[in-house]
C-alpha positions as CSV (number, residue, x, y, z in Angstrom):
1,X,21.2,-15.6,-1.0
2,X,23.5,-13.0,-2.8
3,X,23.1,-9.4,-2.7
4,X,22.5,-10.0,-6.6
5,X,19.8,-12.2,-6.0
6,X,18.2,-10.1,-3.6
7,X,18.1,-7.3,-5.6
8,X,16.6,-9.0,-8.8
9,X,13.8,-10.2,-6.5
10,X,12.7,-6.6,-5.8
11,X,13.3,-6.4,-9.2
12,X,10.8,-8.4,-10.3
13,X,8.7,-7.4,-7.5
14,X,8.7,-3.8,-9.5
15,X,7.6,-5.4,-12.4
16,X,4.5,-7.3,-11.0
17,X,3.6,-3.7,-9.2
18,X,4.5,-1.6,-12.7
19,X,1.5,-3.9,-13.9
20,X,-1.5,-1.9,-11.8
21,X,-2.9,1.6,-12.1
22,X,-6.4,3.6,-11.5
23,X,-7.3,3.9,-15.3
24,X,-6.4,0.4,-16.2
25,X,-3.9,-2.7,-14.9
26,X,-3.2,-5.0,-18.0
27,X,-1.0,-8.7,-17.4
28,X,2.7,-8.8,-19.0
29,X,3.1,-12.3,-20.0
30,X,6.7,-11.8,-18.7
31,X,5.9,-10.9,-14.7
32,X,6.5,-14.1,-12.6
33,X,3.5,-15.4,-10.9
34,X,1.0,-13.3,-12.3
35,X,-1.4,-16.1,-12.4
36,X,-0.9,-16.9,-8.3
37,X,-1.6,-12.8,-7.5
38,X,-2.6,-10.5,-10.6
39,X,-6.1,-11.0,-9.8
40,X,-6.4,-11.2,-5.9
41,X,-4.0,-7.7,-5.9
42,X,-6.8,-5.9,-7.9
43,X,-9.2,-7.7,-5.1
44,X,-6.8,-6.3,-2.6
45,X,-6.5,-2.6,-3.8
46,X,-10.3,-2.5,-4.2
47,X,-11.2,-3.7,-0.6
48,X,-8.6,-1.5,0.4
49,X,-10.7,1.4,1.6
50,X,-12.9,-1.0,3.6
51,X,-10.0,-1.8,5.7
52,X,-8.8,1.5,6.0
53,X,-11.3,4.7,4.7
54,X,-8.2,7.0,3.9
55,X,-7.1,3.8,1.5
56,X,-9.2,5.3,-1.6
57,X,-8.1,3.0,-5.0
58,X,-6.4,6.2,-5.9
59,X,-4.0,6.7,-2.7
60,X,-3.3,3.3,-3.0
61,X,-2.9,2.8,-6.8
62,X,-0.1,5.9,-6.5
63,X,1.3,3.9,-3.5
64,X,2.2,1.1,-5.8
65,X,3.2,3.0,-8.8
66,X,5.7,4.7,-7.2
67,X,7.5,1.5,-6.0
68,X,7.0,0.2,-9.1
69,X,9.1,3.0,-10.4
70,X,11.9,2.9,-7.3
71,X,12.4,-0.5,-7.8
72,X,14.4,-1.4,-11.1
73,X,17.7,-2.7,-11.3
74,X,19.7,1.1,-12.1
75,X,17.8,2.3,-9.2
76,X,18.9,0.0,-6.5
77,X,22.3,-0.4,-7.9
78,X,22.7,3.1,-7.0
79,X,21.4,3.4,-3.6
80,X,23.2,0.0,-2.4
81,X,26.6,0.8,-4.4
82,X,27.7,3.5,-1.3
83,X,27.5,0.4,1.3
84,X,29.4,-2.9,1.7
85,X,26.8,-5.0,2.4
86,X,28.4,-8.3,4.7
87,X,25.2,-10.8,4.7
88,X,26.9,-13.3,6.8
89,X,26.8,-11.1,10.0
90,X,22.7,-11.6,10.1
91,X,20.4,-10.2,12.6
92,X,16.2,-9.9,13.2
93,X,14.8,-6.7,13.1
94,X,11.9,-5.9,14.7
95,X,9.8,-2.9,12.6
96,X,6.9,-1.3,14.0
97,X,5.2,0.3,11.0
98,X,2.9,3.5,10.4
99,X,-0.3,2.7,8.8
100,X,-0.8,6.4,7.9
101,X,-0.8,5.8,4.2
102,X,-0.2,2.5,2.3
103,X,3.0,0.7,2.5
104,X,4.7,3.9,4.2
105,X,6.8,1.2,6.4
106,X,7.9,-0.7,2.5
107,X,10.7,0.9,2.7
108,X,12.5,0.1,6.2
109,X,11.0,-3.7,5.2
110,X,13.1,-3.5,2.2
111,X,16.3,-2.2,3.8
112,X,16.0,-5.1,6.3
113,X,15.7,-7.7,3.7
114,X,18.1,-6.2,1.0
115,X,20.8,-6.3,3.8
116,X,20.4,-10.2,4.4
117,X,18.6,-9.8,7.7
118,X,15.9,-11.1,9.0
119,X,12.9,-9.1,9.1
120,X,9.9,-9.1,12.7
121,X,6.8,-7.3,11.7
122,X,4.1,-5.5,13.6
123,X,2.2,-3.5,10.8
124,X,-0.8,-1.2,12.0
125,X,-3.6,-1.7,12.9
126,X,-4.4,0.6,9.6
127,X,-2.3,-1.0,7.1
128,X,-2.6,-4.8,7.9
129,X,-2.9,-6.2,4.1
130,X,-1.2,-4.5,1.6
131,X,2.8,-5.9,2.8
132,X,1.9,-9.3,3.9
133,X,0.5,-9.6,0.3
134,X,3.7,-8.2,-0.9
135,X,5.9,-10.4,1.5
136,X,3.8,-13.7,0.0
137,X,4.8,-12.5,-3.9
138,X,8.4,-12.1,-3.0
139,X,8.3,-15.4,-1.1
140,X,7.2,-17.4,-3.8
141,X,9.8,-15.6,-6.3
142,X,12.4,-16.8,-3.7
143,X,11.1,-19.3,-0.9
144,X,14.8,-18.8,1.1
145,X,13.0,-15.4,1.6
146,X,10.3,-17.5,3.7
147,X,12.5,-18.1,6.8
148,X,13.5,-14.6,6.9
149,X,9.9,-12.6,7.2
150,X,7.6,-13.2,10.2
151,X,4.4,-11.1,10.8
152,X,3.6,-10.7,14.4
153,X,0.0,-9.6,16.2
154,X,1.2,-9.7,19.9
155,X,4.5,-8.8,21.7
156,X,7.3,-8.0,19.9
157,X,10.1,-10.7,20.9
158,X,13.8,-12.4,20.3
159,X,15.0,-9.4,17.8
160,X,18.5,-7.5,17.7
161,X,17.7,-4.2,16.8
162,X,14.1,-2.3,16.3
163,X,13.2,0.5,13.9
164,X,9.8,2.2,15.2
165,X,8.0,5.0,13.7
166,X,5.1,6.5,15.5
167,X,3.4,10.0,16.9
168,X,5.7,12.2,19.7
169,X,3.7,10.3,22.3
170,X,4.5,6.7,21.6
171,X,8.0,7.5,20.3
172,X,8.4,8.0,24.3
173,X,7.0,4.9,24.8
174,X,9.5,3.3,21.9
175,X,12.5,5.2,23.5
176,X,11.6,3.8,27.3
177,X,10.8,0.2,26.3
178,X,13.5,-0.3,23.5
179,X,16.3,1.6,25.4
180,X,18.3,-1.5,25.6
181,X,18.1,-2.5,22.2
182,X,19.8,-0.5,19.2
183,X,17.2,1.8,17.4
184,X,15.6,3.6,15.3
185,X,12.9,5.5,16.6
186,X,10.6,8.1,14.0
187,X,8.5,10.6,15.7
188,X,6.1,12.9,13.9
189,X,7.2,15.4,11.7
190,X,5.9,17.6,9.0
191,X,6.8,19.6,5.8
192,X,6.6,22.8,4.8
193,X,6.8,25.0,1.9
194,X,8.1,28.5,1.5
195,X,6.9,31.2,-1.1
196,X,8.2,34.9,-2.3
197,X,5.5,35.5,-4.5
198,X,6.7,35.0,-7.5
199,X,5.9,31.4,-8.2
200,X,3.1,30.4,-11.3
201,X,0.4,29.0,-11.5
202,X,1.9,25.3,-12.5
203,X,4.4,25.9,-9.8
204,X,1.0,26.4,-7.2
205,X,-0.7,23.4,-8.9
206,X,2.1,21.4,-8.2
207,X,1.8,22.7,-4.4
208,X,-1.5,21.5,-4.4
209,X,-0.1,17.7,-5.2
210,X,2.2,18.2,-2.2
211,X,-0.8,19.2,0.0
212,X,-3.7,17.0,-0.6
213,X,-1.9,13.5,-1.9
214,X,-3.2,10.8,1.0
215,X,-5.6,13.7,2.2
216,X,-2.7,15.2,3.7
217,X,-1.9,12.2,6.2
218,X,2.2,11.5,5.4
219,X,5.1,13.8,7.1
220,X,6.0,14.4,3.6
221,X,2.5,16.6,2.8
222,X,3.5,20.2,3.0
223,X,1.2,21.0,6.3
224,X,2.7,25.0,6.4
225,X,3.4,27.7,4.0
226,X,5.8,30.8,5.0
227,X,4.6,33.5,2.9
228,X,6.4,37.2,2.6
229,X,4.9,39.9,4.7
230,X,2.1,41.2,2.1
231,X,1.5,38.3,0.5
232,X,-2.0,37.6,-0.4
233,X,-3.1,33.6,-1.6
234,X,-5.5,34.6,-4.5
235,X,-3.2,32.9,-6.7
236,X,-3.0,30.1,-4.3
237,X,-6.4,29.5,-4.1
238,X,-6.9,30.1,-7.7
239,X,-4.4,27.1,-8.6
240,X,-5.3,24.9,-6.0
241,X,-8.9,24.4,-7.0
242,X,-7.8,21.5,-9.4
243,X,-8.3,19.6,-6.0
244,X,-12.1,20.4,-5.3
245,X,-13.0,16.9,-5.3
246,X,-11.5,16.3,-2.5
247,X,-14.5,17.3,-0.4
248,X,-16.5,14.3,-2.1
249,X,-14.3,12.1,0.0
250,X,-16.8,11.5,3.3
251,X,-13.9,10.9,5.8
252,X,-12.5,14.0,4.4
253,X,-14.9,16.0,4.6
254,X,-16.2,15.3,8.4
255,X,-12.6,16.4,9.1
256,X,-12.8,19.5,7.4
257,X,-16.1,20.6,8.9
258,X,-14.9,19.4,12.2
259,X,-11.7,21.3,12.2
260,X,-13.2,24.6,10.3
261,X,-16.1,24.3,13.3
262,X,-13.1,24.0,16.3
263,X,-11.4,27.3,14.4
264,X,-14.5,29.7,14.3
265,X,-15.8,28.7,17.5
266,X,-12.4,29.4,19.1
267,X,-12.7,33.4,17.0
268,X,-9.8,32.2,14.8
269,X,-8.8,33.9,11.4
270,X,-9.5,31.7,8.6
271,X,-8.9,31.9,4.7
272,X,-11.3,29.1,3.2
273,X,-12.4,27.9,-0.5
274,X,-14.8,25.3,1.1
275,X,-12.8,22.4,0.8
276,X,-9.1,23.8,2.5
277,X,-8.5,26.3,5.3
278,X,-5.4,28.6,5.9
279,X,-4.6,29.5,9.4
280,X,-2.1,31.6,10.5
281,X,-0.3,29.7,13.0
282,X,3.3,29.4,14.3
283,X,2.6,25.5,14.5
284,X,4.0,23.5,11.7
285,X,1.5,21.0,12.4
286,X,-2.0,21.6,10.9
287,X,-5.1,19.2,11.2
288,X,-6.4,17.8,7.8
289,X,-8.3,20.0,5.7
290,X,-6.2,22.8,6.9
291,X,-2.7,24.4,6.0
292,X,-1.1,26.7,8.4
293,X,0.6,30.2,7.1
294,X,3.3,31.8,8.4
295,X,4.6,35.3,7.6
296,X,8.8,36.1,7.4
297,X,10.3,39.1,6.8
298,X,13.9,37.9,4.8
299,X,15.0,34.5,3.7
300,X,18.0,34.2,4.9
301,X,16.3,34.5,8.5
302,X,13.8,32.0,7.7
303,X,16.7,29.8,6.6
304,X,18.4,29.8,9.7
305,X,15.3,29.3,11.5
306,X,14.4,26.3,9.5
307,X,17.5,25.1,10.0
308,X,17.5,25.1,13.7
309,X,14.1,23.0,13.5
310,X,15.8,20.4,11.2
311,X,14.5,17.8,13.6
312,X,10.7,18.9,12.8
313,X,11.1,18.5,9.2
314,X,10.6,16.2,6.8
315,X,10.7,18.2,3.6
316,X,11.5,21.7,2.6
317,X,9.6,22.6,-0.2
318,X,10.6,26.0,-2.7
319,X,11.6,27.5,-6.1
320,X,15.1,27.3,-4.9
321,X,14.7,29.8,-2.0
322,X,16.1,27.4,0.7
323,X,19.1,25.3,0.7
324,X,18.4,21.9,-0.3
325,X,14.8,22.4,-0.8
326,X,12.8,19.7,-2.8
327,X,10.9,21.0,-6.4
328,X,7.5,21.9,-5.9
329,X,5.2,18.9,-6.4
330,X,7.7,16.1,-5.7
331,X,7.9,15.2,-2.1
332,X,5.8,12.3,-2.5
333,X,8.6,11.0,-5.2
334,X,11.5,10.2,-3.0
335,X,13.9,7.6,-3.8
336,X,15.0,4.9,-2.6
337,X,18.6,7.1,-0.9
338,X,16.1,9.5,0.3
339,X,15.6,8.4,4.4
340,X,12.8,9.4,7.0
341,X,14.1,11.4,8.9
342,X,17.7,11.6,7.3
343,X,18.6,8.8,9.0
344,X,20.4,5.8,7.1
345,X,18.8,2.5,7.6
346,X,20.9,0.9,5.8
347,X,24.3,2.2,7.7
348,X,22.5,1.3,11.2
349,X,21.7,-2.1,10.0
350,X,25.2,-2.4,8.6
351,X,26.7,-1.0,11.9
352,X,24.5,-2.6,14.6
């Protein structure tokens, strides 16, 4: 296969997904295949959460929609136009995926494939439907693509080169057993968001997205807020209660009854609204249902700090206070040149 004809697969892959949302999912008579997978997709997305309770339709409808927006043609022309991409020099890579929230390992699935390799996959034990579906509608699109994905259950074997993303604890593991193959290896990280005070209330709103999109389960969810000395989060609260539902969600809210039950037994200082708790904490890692709060005393401070924990972050989220921070309300939008981790797949596949 060309690179061209790899890219108009995902392509059209984009189009099948652009075809699905919450409110309504309506056929295009021009999306390949529709009559093979538009129906037993909407099966899929709706028995999603019995596979996995975090999976609402919601979480995974916005999953799809944003692919469906990364993947046109003027978006992947742009992110594969900085690379020379040789598909003659092919290798299997193994991926060990997250199953944190739906298709978060899509993307290292599509690097591997876009760069004419051949593609091993051990998804989680959380996330076992949604890309093999995926990988089938591509497949049939272009069967050449058939010899070049292979779903595993049991031990990873007869690969090149592995890209693994997991907690601090199995990224050991990863690191040990992989140490004589070339990798990738993702540990946990989290996002944070820093304030000044002057921020309104659609700029707090859009916060809120940043928090509570997949409950608060990806490395891109803002789990920390550094707040000026003085600060005081009426405001916060008072934008943020566009998410109350969130508490109807049962999985949810065991988590944040659990978690607020752990802090007050332990004498903590909370801030609560009954469905989010603020802790101050130095940790940039917060359990669900609950944001941590730090307090600075100048930004430029808190920049070199933040700085110096670069390999803690995902995202920096701000009005503009911190170099190279993301807008408010858009770290689940990243595109297709935006890495985990800031590490570039497709250079270590193109360099291994």
């Amino acid at each position: 296969m060309t690179l061209e004809t790899k890219k108009s697969v995902f392509v059209e892959l984009g189009k099948f997904l652009s075809q699905f949302s919450e409110d309504t999912s309506s056929r295009k008579a021009t999306v390949l295949h529709n009559d093979l997978f538009f129906d037993d997709f909407i099966k899929l997305i709706k028995l999603s959460q019995s596979h996995n309770g975090w999976y609402t339709p919601e979480q995974v409808y916005f999953s799809i929609n944003s692919w469906a927006k990364a993947l046109t043609e003027v978006n992947l022309e742009k992110w594969l136009s900085a690379y020379e991409i040789d598909s003659t020099k092919q290798k299997k890579i193994a991926l060990i995926l997250a199953g944190n929230i739906p298709l978060v390992g899509f993307h290292d699935f599509l690097s591997v494939l876009i760069t004419g390799n051949s593609v091993l996959v051990k998804t989680s034990s959380n996330d076992q439907h949604l890309l093999p579906f995926i990988a089938k509608y591509i497949t049939s699109i272009e069967p050449e693509f058939l010899d070049k994905i292979t779903f595993v259950e049991g031990k990873l074997e007869h690969f090149d080169a592995v890209i693994a993303t997991g907690s601090n604890n199995t990224a050991r593991y990863f690191e040990y057993y992989f140490k004589d193959k070339p990798s990738i290896i993702r540990k946990s990280r989290n996002s944070v968001a820093v304030l000044n005070g002057t921020e309104n209330k659609e700029h707090l709103i859009a916060l809120g997205e940043d928090i509570f999109r997949y409950f608060g389960l990806g490395c891109r969810n803002v789990s920390k807020l550094f707040v000026p000395k003085g600060y005081t989060f009426e405001a916060f609260f008072e934008a943020i209660f566009a998410y109350q539902e969130v508490i109807h969600y049962e999985k949810y809210a065991n988590n944040y009854d659990y978690n607020k039950a752990v802090f007050l037994m332990s004498n903590f200082k909370l801030l609560d609204n009954g469905f989010l708790t603020l802790k101050e904490d130095k940790s940039h890692a917060s359990p669900i249902s609950s944001v941590f709060y730090e307090f600075y005393d100048n930004i430029e401070d808190l920049q070199t700090r933040l700085s110096s924990e670069n390999e803690q972050l995902q995202c920096i989220v701000s009005n503009k206070l911190i170099e190279n921070s993301i807008a408010f309300g858009q770290t689940q939008y990243p595109n297709l040149w935006d890495y985990a981790d800031n590490v570039d797949t497709i250079s270590f596949l193109l360099t291994t």
